[in-house]
N, C-alpha and C positions, 0 to 999 in steps of 0.2 A: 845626815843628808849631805850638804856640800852646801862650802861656804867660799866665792869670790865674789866681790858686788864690787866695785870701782868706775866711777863717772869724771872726765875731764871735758869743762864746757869752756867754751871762748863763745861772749853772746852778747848779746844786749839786753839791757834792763828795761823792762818797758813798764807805761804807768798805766794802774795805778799801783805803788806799792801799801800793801796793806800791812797796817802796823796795831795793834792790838794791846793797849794797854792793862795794867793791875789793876782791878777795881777801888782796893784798897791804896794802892801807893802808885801813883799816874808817872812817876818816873819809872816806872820799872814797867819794859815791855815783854809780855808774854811768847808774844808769836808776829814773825814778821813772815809774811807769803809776798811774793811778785811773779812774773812771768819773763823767762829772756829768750829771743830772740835767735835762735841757730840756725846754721845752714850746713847741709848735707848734702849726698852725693845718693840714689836710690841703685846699687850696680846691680840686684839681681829684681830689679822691675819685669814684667811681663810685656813692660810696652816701652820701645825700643827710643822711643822721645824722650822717655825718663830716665835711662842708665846712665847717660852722662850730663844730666841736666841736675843743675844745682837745686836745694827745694829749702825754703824755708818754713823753720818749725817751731815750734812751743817745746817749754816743759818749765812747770811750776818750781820752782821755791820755796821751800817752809821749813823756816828753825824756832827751836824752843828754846834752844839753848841760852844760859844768858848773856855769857859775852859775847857770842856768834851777833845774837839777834842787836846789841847795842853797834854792833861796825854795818849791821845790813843795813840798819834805818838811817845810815849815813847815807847810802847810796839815793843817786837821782835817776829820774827819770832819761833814759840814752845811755846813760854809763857803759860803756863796752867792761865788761870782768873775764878774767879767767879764774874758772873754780874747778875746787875737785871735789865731788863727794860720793854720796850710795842710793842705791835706788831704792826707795821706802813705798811700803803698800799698808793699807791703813783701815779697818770696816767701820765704813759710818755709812748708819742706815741713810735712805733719801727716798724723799718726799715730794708726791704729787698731790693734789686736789681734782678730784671729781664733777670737770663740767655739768655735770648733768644732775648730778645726789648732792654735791657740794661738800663731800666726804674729802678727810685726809686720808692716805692710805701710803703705806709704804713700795715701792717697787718692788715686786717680787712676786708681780706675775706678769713674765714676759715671753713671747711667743720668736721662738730663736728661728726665723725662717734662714734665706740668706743672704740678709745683709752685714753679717762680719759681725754680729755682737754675741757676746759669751756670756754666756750664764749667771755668771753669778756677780760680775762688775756691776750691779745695780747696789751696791750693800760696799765697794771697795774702791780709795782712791789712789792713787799713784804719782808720788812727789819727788823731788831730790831734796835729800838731805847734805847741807856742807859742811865738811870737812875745813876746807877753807877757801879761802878767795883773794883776789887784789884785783886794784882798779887798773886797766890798762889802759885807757883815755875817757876823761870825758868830752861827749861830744854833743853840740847844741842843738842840733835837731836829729831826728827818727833819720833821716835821710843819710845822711853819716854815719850812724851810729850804725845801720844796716850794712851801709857800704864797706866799712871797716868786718863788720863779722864776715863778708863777702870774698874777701882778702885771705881771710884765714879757712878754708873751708874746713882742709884736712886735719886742724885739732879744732872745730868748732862743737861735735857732737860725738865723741867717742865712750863707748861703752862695752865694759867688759862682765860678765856673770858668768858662774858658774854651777848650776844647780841641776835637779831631777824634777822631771815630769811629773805633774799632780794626777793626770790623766791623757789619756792617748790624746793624740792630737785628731784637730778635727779642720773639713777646709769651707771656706767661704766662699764668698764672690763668683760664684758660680764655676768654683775650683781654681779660680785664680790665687787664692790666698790659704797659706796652711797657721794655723793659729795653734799654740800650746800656754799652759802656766807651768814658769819654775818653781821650785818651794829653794830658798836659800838659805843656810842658818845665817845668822848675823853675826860676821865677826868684826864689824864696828857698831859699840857699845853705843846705844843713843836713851843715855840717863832719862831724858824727860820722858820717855815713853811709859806703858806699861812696860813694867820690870817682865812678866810675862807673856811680851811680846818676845821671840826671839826668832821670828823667821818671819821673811817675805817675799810674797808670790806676785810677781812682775809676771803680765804677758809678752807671747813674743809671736811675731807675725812675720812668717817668710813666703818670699815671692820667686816666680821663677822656679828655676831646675832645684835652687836651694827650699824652694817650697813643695817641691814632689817630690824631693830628696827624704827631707825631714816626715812627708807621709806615709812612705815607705818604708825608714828603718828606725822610726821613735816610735815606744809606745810608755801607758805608766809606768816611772822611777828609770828611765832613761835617763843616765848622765851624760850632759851637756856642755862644752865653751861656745856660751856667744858670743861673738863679737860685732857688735853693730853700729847703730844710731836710735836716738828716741827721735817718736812721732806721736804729735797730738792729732788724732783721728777720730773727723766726726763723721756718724751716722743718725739715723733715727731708727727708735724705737720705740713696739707696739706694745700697749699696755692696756689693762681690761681692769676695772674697777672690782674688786672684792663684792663691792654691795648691791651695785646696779646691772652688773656687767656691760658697763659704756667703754666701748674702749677709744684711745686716744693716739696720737703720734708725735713722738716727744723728742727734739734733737737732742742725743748728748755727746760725749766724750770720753775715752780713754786714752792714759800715755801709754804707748807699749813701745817695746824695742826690733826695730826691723834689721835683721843680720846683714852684715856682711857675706860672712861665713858664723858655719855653726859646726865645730868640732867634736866627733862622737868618742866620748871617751869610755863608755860602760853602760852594759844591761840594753842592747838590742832589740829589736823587732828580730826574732829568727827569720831567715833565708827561706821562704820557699822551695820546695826540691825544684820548680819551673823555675827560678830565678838560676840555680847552680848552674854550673857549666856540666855537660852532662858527662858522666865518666867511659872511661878509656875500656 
């Protein structure tokens, strides 16, 4: 496949952070998850207010690691960090309840109209993993501690991958939005995982000329350099009950990566002969 995954964030910590102790041994923490704080720059938007308008964004936190996770639960609440790490995708099933039957039932019958969700994110989540981190200030209130990532835009949410299409890409938003999933090997080793984990499939969402760019010459096992930013992007989504068939309208969320630029390095969409220049 192809393997580049590398994330460098300047952000804020925001609360709550969740920290997950051993069942057996309450000093020892499992898993530390939090949310920070970034700010970005949208340049190939389709709506001309947002290309030079700064935007604040999400993107989760979770280490297993053990001394990782012993310096995270140090952090507070506001703490501005710069971290570097990788972009992790993760399949954990998710669960709704049936107003109507009062049934559990797994996601996984959903009706892909076009409001920009993809197939099979109802089964898969999308974290950063750290490499490492340090405190750059702490500051005492939200207000601050915003203001300060605000300052840094341009290293605030930087992201690079390198991988190939899982399948052709497909568009959204009533063609506003071009959507694909990378597959990446992993060449940073994340022990606590399954050992048989060794790839992950991050989406990636381009807008603009870089989004009917990407329509036109990517298709399955196209290899790609992103380079962009993450964005936590909510929609809702429509879901029908296994038993009853009640369907329902559920807000959720995916982190995906929106380019800058997107680099075509191998295995094209062929040229149409109507696209050629025509011969001499």
């Amino acid at each position: 496949m192809a393997q580049h995954n590398i994330v460098h964030l300047y952000g804020a910590v925001q609360d709550p952070i969740s920290i997950a102790r051993n069942d057996q041994d309450s000093s020892q923490i499992d898993i530390v998850a939090f949310y920070m704080v970034l700010a970005s720059v949208m340049r190939n938007s389709v709506d001309s207010r947002e290309r030079n308008a700064v935007q604040l964004d999400q993107a989760q936190i979770v280490s297993k690691n053990a001394d990782m996770t012993k310096r995270l639960a140090e952090l507070h609440p506001n703490d501005v960090i710069l971290l570097k790490g990788v972009v992790s995708t993760h399949d954990i099933p998710r669960y709704t309840v049936c107003k109507n039957c009062g049934k559990t039932y797994v996601l996984n019958s959903i009706r892909n109209g076009d409001t920009g969700d993809l197939s099979n994110i109802n089964s898969m989540v999308t974290y950063i993993v750290p490499i490492d981190f340090e405190i750059v200030h702490r500051c005492d209130t939200e207000k601050e501690a915003i203001h300060d990532v605000m300052q840094h835009v341009p290293i605030s949410n930087d992201v690079q991958l390198v991988g190939r299409l899982c399948a052709d890409p497909k568009t959204y938003e009533n063609g506003k939005s071009t959507a694909y999933q990378l597959g990446i090997d992993r060449h940073f080793f994340i022990a606590e995982d399954d050992p048989d984990v060794a790839f992950d499939y991050p989406y990636i969402r381009s807008y603009g000329k870089q989004g009917i760019s990407d329509i036109d010459s990517l298709k399955k096992g196209s290899l790609v350099l992103v380079d962009g930013a993450l964005r936590l992007r909510w929609f809702n989504r429509r879901v029908t009950c296994p038993d009853c068939g009640t369907e329902k309208t559920l807000e959720d969320h995916v982190l995906e990566v929106v380019p800058n630029y997107v680099e075509y390095l191998a295995d094209l969409k062929p040229i149409s002969r109507t696209d050629k220049e025509p011969e001499l």
